[in-house]
C-alpha positions as YAML, in Angstrom:
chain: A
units: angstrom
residues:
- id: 1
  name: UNK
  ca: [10.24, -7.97, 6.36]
- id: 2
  name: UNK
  ca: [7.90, -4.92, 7.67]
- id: 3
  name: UNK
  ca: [6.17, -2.38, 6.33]
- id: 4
  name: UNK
  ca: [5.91, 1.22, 7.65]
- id: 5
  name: UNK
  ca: [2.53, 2.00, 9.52]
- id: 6
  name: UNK
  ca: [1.73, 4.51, 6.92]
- id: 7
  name: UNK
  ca: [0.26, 1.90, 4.63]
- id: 8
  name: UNK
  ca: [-1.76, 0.57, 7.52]
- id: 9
  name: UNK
  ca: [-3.19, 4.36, 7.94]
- id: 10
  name: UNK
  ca: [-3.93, 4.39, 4.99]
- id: 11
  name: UNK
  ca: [-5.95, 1.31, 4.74]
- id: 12
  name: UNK
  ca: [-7.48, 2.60, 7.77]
- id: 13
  name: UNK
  ca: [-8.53, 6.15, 5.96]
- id: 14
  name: UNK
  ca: [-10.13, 4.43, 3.60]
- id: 15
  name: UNK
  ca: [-11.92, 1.10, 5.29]
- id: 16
  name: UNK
  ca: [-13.41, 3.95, 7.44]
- id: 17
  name: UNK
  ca: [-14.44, 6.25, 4.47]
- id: 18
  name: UNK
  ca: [-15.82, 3.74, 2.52]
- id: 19
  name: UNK
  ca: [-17.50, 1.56, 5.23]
- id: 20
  name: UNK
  ca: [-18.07, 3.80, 7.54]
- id: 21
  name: UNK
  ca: [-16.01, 3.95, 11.06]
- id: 22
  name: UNK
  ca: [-18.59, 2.16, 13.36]
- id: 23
  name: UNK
  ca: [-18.15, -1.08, 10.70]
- id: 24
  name: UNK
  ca: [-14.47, -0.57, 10.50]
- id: 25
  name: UNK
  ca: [-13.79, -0.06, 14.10]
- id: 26
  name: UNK
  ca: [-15.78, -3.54, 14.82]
- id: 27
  name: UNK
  ca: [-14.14, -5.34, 11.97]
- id: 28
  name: UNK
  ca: [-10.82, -4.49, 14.10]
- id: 29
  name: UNK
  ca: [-11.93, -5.33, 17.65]
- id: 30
  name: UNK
  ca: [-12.48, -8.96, 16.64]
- id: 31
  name: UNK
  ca: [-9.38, -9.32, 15.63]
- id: 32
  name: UNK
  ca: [-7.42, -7.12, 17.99]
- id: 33
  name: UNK
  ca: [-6.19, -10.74, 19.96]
- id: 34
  name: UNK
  ca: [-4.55, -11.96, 16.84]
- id: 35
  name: UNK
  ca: [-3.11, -8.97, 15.22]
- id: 36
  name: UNK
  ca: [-0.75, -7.96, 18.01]
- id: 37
  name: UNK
  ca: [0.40, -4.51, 16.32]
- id: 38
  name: UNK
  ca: [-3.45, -3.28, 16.29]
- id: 39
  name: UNK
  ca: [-3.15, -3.84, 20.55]
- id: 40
  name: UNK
  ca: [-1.11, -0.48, 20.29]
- id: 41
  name: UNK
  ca: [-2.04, 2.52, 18.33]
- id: 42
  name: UNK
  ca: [0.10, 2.56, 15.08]
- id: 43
  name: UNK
  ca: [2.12, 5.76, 14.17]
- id: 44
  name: UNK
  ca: [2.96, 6.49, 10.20]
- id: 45
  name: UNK
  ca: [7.06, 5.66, 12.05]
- id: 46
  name: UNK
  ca: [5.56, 2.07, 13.19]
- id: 47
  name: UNK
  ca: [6.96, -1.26, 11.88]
- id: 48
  name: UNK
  ca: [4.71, -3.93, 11.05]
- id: 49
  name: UNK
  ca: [5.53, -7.29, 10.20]
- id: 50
  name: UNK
  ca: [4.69, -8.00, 6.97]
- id: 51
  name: UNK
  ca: [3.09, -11.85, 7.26]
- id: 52
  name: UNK
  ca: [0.62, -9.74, 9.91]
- id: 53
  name: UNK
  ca: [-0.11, -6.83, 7.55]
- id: 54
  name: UNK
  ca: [-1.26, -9.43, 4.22]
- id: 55
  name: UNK
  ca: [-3.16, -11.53, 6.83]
- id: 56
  name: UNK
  ca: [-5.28, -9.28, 8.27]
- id: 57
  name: UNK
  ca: [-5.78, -7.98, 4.51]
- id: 58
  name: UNK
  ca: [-7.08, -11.26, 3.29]
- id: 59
  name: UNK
  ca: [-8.91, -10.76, 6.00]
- id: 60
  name: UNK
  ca: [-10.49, -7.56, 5.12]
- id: 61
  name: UNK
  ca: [-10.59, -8.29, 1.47]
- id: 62
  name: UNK
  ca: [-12.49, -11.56, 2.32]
- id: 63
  name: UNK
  ca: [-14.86, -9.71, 4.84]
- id: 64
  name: UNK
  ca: [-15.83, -6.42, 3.02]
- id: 65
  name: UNK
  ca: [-15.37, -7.35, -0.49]
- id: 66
  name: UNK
  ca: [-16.41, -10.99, -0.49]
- id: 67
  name: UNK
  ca: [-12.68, -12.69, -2.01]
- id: 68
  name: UNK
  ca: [-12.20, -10.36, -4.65]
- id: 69
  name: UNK
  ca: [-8.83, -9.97, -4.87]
- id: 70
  name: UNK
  ca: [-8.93, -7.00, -7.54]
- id: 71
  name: UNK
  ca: [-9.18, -4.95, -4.86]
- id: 72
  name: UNK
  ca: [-5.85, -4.61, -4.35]
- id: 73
  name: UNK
  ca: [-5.53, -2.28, -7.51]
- id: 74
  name: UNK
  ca: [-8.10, -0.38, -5.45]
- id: 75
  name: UNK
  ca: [-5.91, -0.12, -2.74]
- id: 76
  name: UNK
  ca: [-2.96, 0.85, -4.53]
- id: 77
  name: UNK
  ca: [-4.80, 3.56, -6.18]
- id: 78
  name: UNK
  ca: [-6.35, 4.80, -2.99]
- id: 79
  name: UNK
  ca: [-2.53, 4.35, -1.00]
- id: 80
  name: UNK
  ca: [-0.90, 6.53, -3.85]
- id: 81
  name: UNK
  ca: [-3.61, 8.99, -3.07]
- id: 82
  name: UNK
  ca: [-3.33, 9.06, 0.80]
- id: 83
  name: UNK
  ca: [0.78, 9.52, 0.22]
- id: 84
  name: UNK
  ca: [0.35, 12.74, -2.12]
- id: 85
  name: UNK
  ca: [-1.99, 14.06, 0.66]
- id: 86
  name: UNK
  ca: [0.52, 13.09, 3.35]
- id: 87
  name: UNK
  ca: [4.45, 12.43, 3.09]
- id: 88
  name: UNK
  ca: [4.54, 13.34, -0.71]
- id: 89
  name: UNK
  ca: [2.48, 16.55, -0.08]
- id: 90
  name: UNK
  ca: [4.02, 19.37, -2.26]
- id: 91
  name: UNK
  ca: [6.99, 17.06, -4.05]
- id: 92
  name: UNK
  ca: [5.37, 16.53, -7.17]
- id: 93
  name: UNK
  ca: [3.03, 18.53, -9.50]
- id: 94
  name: UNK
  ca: [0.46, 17.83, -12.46]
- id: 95
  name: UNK
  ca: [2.51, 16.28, -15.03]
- id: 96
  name: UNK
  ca: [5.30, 15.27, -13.27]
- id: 97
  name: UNK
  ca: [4.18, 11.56, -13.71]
- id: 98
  name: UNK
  ca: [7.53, 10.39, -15.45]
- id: 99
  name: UNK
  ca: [9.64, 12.31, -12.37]
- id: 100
  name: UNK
  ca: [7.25, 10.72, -9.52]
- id: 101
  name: UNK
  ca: [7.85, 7.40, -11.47]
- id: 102
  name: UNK
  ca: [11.35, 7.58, -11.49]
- id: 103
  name: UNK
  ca: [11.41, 8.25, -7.51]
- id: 104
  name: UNK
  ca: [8.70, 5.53, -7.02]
- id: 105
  name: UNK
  ca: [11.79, 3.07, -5.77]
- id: 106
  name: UNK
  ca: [12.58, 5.66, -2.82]
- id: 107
  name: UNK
  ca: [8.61, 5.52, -1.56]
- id: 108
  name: UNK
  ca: [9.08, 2.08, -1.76]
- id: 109
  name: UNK
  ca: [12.25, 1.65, 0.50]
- id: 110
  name: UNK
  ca: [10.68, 3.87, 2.62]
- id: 111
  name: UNK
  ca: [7.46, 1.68, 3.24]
- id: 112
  name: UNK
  ca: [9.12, -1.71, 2.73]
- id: 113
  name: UNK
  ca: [12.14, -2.72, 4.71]
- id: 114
  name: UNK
  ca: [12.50, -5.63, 1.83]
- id: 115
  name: UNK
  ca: [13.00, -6.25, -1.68]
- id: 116
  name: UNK
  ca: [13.12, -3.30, -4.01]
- id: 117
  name: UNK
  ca: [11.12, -1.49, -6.58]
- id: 118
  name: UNK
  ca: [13.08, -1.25, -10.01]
- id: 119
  name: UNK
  ca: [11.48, 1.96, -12.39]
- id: 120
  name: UNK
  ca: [12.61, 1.00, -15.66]
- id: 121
  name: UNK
  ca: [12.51, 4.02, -18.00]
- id: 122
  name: UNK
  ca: [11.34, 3.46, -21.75]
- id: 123
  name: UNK
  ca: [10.78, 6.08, -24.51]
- id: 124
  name: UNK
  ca: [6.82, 5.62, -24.24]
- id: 125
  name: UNK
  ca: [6.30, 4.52, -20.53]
- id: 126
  name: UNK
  ca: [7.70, 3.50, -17.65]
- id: 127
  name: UNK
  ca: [7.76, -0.47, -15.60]
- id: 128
  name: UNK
  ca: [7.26, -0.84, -12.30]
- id: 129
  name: UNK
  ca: [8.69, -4.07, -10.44]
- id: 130
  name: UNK
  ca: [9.27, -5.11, -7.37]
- id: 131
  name: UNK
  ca: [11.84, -7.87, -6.80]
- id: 132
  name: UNK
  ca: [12.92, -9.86, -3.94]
- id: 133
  name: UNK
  ca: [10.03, -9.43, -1.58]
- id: 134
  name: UNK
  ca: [10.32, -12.08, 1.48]
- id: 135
  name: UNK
  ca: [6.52, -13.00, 1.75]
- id: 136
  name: UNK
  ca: [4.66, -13.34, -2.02]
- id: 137
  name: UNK
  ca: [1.58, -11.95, -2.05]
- id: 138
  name: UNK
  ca: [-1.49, -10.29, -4.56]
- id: 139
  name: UNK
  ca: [-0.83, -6.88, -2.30]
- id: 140
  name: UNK
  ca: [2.68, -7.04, -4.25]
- id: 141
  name: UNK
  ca: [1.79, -8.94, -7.39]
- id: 142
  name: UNK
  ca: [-0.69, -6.53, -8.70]
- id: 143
  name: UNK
  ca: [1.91, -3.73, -8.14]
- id: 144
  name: UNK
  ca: [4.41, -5.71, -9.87]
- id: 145
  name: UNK
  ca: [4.35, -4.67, -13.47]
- id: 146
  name: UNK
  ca: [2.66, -1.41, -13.57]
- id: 147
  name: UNK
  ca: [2.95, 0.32, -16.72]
- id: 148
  name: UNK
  ca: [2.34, 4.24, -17.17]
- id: 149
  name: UNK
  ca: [1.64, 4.83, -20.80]
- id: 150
  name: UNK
  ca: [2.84, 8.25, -22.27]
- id: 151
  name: UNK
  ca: [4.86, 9.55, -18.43]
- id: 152
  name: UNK
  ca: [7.17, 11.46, -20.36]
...
């Protein structure tokens, strides 16, 4: 399974806003030898192998914010954000919550090259899950089952 370098340019975007690029940039060059897709600058086309992505996540998670693996809500929030600045730029509106919802599984296939996102449409809100994804992980878990109350 890989995931598209977008989500790692994301990360990136936001390791460097929130710890500056100096700490971020050093935090990579240690660990350049064992991550062989950060030898080679990553375009939002690249594919990155998915076991390597989570690793070097723990990684991160366990160096900037000591274990805590709530981050990864963080991260989703933050990814979501980067995407409607980026490749989502001008698709979606204020309000359209339900509509972005209901194309979440496309965004998905389009990151992942594994498993699939299922939007499952209720009167009241709308559930997120992602099935069949090769590697288990928190990074997917805590994207699992998200619920957006009132998305009409």
């Amino acid at each position: 399974m890989k995931v598209k370098g977008n989500a790692w340019l994301a990360r990136c975007e936001q390791m460097e806003q929130t710890f500056g690029a100096e700490k971020w940039q050093a935090f990579l060059k240690e660990r350049t030898a064992k991550y062989p897709f950060l030898q080679s600058p990553v375009m939002p086309i690249s594919r990155i192998e998915v076991p390597e992505f989570l690793s070097l996540h723990e990684e991160l998670v366990d160096h900037f914010f000591a274990g805590d693996k709530l981050v990864y809500w963080r991260f989703g929030e933050r990814s979501a954000e980067w995407a409607m600045a980026h490749q989502l730029r001008g698709l979606f509106s204020k309000g359209e919550g339900r509509r972005f919802l209901q194309f979440a599984p496309t965004v998905y296939k389009n990151y992942f090259d594994g498993g699939e996102l299922l939007a499952e449409l209720a009167p009241t809100h709308t559930d997120l899950v992602i099935r069949g994804v090769a590697h288990p992980h928190v990074y997917f878990e805590y994207s699992r089952s998200a619920r957006c109350a009132g998305s009409k």
